[in-house]
N, C-alpha and C positions, 0 to 999 in steps of 0.2 A: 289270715285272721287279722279283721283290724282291730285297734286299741283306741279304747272310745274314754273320753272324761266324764264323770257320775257325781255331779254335786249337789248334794240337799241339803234344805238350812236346818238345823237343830232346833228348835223351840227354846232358846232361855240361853242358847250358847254360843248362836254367832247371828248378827243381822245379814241382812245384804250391802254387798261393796264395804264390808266393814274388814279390820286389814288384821285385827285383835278381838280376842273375846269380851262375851260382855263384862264375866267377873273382873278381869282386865282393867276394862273399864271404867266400874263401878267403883274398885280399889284407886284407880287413877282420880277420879273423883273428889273421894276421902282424902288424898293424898293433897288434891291442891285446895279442898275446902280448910285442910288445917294448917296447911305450911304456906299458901302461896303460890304463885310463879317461881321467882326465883330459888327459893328453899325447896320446895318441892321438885324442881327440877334436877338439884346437887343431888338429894336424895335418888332419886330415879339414873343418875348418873352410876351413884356406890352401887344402885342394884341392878345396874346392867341394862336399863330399860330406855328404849326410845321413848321418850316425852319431855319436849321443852316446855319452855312456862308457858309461849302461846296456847301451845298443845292445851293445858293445864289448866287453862283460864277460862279456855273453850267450852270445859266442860262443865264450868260453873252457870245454874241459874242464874239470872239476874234478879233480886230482889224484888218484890212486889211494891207498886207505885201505891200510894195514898190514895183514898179518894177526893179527898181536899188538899190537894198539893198545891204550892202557889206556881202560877204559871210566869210571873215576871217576879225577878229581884234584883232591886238595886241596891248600891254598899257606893256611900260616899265618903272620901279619905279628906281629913283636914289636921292642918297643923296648929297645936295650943302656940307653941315656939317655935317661930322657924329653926328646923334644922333640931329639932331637941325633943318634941313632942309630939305622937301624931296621934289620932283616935279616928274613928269608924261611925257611920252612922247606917242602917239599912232602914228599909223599907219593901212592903209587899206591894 
């Protein structure tokens, strides 16, 4: 009798090539949407979980761009007083 491996994906509970669940996941998430990388990762440390802050960051959206976003900025730095004073000027 041979011994054969039988794996099916769950709907809602494991993707493919995925190495953790999705609640997992989805909690890992949460986790770095509110604490962070670094904070979120000490946390994940106390609860015994593999996820660094790369991990953690990974899993964050990136915000959505403006539609009017400026595409060049410039910041020019001068001094009122040498050595005493400095201020900023930008432009789009």
């Amino acid at each position: 009798m041979s011994e054969a491996t039988f794996v099916e994906q769950v709907g809602g509970l494991s993707e493919r090539y995925r190495r953790s669940s999705l609640g997992l996941k989805a909690w890992a998430r949460q986790v770095a949407v509110e604490l962070g990388g670094r904070a979120g990762e000490r946390l994940c440390r106390r609860m015994y979980l593999a996820a660094g802050r790369t991990r953690l960051l990974e899993l964050l959206d990136p915000p959505p761009a403006p539609e009017r976003s400026p595409r060049v900025l410039g910041v020019d730095e001068f001094a009122f007083r040498k050595g005493r004073t400095y201020g900023t000027s930008s432009s789009t």
